[in-house]
N, C-alpha and C positions, 0 to 999 in steps of 0.2 A: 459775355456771360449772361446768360436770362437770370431774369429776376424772379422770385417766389414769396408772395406773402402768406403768410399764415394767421388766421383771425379766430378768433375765440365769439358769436355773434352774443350782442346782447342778449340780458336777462331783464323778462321784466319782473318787477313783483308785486303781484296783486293777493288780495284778501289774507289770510293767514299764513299765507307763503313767506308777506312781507314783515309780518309780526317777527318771524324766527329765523328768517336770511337774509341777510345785509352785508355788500361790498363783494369784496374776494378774499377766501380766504388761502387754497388749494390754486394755487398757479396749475396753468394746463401744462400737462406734462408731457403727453402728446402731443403738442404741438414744438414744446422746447426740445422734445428727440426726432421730430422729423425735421424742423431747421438747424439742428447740429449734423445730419446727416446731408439735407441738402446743401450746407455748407462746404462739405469735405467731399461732397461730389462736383466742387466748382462753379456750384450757382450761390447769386446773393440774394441770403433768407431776410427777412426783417419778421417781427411778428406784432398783431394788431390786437392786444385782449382789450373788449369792447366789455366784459362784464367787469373790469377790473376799473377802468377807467370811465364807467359811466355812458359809455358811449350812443346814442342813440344810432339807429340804424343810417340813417343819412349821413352825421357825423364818421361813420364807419367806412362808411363808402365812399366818402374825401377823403380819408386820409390813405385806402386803400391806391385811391387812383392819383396818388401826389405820387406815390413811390413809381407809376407807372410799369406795373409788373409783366410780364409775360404770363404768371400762373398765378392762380389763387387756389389758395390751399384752406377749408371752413371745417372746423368739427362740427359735432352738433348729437347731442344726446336727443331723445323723442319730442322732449317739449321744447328743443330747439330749432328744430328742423327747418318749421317755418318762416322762423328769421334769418335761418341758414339761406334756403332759396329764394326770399324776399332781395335778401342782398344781393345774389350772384343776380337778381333778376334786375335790381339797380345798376348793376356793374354793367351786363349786357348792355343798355337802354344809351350808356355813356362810352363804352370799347366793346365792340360784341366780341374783337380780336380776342381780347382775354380770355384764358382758360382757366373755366372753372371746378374746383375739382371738390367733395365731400368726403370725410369719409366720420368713423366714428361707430356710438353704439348703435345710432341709429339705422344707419344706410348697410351696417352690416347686417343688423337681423330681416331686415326691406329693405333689399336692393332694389327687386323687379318692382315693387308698388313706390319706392319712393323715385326713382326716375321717372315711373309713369308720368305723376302727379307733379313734380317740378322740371321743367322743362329747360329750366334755366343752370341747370348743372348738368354740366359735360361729361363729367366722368366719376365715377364712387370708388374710393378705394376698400375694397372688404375687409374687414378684419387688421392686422398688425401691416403698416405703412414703410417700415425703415426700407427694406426691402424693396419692396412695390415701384416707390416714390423714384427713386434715380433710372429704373428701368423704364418708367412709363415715360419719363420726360425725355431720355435719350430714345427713344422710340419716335417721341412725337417730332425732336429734330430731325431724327433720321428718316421721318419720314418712312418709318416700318410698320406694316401692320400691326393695331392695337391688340388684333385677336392672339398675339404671341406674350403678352402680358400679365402673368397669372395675377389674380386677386382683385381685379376690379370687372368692373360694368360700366358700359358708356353707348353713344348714340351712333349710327352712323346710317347715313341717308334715310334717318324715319325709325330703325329698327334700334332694339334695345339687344344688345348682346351682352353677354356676362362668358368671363374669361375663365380657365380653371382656377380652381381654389389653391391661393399658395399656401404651404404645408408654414407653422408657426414656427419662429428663429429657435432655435436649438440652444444657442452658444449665447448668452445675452450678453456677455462681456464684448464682445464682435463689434457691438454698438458704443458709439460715442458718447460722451459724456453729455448732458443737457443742455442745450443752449443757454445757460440762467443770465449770462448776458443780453442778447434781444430781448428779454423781459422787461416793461415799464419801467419799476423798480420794486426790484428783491424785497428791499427790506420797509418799505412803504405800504405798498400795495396787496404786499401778502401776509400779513403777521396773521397769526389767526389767535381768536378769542382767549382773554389768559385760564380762561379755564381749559382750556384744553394744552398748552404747555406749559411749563415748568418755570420754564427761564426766557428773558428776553433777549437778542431777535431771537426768532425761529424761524424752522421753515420744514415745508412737508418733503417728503422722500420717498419714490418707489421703488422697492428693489427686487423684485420678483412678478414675476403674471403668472395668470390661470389661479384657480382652487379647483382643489378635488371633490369640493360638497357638490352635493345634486339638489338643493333645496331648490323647491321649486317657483317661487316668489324670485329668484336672482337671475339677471338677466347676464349671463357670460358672452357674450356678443362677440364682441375682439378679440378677447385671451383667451376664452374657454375652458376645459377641463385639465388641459396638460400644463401641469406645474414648470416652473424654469424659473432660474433665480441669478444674479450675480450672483461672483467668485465674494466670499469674504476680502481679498486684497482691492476688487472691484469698490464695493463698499465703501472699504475703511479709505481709498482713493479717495471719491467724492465728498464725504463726511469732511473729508483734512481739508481740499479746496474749498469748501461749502465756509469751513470756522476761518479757515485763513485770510480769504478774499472778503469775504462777508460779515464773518464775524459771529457766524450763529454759536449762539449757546444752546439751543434746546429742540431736537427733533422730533416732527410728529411722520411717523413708517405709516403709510397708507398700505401698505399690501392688505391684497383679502385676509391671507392668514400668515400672519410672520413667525409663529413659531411650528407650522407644518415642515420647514428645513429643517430637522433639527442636530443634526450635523454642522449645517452651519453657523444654527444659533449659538452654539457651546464655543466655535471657534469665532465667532464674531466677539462675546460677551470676555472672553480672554482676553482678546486683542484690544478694546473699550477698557480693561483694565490692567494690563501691561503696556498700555500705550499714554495711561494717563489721561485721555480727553478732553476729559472734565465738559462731556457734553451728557445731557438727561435725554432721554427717549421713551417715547410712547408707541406702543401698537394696539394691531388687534390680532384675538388668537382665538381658538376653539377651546371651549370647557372641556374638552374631552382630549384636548393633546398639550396641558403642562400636567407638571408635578410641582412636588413642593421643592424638591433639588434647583430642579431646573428654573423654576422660579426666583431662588435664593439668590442662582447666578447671575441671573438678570437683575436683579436688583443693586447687587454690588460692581454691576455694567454699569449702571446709569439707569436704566427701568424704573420710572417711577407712575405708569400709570398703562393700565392693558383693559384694551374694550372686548366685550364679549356676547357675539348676537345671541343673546338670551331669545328673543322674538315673544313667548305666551309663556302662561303659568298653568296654560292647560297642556296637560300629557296626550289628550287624544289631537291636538290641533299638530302641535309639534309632531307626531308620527304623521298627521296629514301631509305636512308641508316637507317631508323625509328630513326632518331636521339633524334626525335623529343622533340625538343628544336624551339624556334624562334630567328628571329635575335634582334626581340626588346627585349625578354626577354636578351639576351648576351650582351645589350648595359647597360640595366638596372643594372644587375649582375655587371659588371666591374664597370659601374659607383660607384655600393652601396660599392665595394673591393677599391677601391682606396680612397672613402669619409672616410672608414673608417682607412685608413693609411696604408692599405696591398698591396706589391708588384703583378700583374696580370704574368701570361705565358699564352698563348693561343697557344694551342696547334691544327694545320690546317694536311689537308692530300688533299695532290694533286695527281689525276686522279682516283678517285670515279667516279663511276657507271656513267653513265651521263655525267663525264665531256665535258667540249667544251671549245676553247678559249675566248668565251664568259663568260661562267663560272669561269673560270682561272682569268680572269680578274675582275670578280666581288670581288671576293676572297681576291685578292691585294687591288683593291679599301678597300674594307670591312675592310681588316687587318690595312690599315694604319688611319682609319677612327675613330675605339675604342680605348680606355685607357688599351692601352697594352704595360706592360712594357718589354715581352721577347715575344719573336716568336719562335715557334718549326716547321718546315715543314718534313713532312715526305710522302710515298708514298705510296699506296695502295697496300697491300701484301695480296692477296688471300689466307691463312692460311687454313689448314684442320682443317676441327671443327666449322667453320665460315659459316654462313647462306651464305655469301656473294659467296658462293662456289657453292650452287646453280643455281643462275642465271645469274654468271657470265661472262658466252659466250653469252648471249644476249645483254651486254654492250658493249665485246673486246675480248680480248685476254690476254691469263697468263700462265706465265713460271710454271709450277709445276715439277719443276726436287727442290728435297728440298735441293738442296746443296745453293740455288742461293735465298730461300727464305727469305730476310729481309727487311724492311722499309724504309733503305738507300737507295737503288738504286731499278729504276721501275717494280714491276714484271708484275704489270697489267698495259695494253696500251688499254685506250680506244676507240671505233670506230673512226677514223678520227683525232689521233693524233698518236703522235711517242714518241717512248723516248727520243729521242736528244731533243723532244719540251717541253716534260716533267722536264728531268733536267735544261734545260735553263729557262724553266717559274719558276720552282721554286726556282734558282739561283736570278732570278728577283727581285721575292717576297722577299728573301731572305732580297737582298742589298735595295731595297726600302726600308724596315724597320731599318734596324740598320744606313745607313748611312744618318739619318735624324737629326741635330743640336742636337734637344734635347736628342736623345737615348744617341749620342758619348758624350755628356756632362755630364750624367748621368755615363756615365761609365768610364769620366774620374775623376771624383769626387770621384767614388768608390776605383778606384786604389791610391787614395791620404794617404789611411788608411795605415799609415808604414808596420804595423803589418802583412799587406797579399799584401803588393805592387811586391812582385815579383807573388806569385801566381797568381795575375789580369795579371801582367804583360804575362806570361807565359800561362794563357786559353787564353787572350785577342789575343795574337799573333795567336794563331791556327784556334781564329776565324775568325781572320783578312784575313789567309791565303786560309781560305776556300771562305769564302767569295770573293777573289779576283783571283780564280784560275778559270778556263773553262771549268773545270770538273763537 
């Protein structure tokens, strides 16, 4: 039976990256659906997350070569990429035997330029892997040519070939449930921040790919624009493994937009209360696709808190980036979310296309204006794969070296601003929001719960210290 690891590569974090992300929170989930698949196609998966466990890149590549694998299997978003191939380049130096294999946001939006450039990956898988994964491996036993393998790219004597594009799984039920066993550990390793769930353990859950928005900031790489979702019994399946085995009380739904089903949202939020759960959930959804009904349902599902890419407070930026949303529709939205008892996040992104200080400041106006119980700011990352990569020298200017690519700190500076003005408006925005009566009263109310007074205590301090630091 060959062997298959799958590795998650370190993260490092430097300057204000590291002020606002720490640990794991979002287990890779990509990686626990292609070792539950390579599992049920007879090979033995194991998986290695190096950002979960600290791992440095050396550290990464002993524990990869103990297991003595036949394959290796790396994701690797943009600003990962280089540690991606830094290690397969480790692996080569000690087994050249090893096959190593990428796949991810990255290698799918640059295929042809990222095998250029690292030489030490064998093979890319583009786009969605379940599929891909058991064909390409029974191919390489068989000793079949690669070029019959749709959805990747690989080498062969010097030449870079790219295979057709495999069409995206239809039926997402088809797929095996997640490996959440070869994970470190569930309930250690991934707990994420108590301000973002409800209850203790927790843990995150995908249950749909693709979004239909075209914004042009969002890099769809993998899943793209064609929507697909588990069946509701899909669902309410893993949820019941998830509390029974594990124990979870309280989930955070990672979908791009979890109330764009909404067929299935009405019969999921039924199910969630005819089945009694007694589990809390969080998503994210579009201001432009609830109501107040449907809201209501959600609520008495377990729904106690929906994030919402707000992005600007400006109306001409938002038709820039085809957000298109309005602001009265985002006032409406928050309003209908809080009447019907659900916590708001509004999610903003400073220095879009257009920005100006004028705009910046609309922004803040705007942000402390709505029924927003959390603020997210983050900053325009020109992503490959992104519309917004086209015309984005007619706005500014942007770092595209991908080691430096992340949402934390500025990569794109628009005409007639700077980064030092960047980070300091959004440090602004920041403190405006949270050090307002009612926010800190809110959260200090929150920290009163015995049960998780030191966990408040302990995210509350890092936010504190972000917030008050000049970085």
């Amino acid at each position: 039976m060959s062997k298959i690891v799958f590795v998650y590569p370190p993260l490092t974090l430097t300057g204000r990256y590291k002020q606002v992300a720490s640990g794991s929170e979002v287990y890779p989930y990509g990686l626990c659906m292609l070792a539950a698949v390579a599992r049920n196609s007879g090979m033995i998966p194991a998986i290695i997350d190096s950002k979960a466990k600290g791992y440095t890149e050396e550290v990464t590549v002993e524990k990869i070569l103990a297991l003595r694998p036949d394959y290796v299997g790396i994701t690797a978003s943009t600003m990962l990429i280089q540690s991606a191939a830094d290690i397969c380049e480790r692996i080569k130096r000690k087994n050249p035997g090893i096959i190593t294999m990428a796949g991810g946001p990255h290698i799918s939006a640059l295929p042809s330029e990222t095998m250029q450039q690292f030489s030490s990956i064998d093979i890319g898988v583009i786009k969605e892997g379940e599929e891909t994964l058991p064909e390409l491996c029974r191919a390489i036993e068989d000793k079949k040519p690669l070029e019959t393998v749709r959805g990747i790219i690989f080498r062969d004597k010097g030449r870079i070939i790219r295979t057709e594009t495999r069409p995206y799984i239809k039926d997402l039920d088809t797929l095996p449930m997640p490996a959440w066993d070869l994970l470190p550990d569930l309930l250690k390793d991934y707990q994420q921040s108590v301000v973002r769930v409800d209850k203790m353990p927790s843990i995150s859950l995908i249950t749909s790919r693709g979004c239909p928005c075209k914004c042009t900031f969002c890099a769809r790489n993998v899943f793209g624009n064609e929507c697909r979702c588990y069946s509701a019994d899909r669902v309410m399946a893993m949820i019941r493994h998830l509390k029974e085995k594990y124990k979870i009380r309280s989930i955070a739904i990672e979908d791009e937009n979890f109330v764009v089903f909404k067929k299935r949202l009405t019969e999921l939020c039924h199910r969630f209360i005819d089945e009694k759960l007694d589990i809390s959930w969080s998503c994210a959804g579009r201001v432009d696709q609830v109501d107040f009904d449907t809201l209501t349902l959600m609520k008495r599902a377990g729904c106690w808190s929906i994030s919402y890419g707000i992005e600007s407070g400006s109306s001409e930026i938002l038709n820039t980036v085809k957000k298109n949303i309005t602001k009265n529709q985002i006032v409406e939205a928050l309003k209908n979310t809080r009447k019907a008892g659900i916590e708001t996040k509004g999610y903003f992104i400073i220095g879009l296309p257009g920005e100006t200080m004028q705009t910046i400041s609309e922004t803040r106006q705007f942000a402390l204006s709505i029924p927003l119980d959390y603020l997210q700011m983050s900053f325009l990352c020109v992503f490959p794969g992104t519309e917004i990569v086209e015309h984005a020298d007619t706005f500014g200017v942007y770092d595209n070296d991908w080691n430096s690519m992340n949402i934390w700190t500025p990569n794109f500076i628009p005409h007639g601003l700077t980064r030092e003005i960047l980070v300091k408006e959004s440090k602004k925005i920041f403190r405006a929001f949270y050090f307002r009566p009612k926010i800190i009263i809110k959260f200090v109310l929150k920290m009163m719960t015995p049960k998780y007074f030191l966990y408040y205590c302990k995210d509350g301090l890092k936010i504190l210290r972000f917030l008050l630091s000049s970085r």
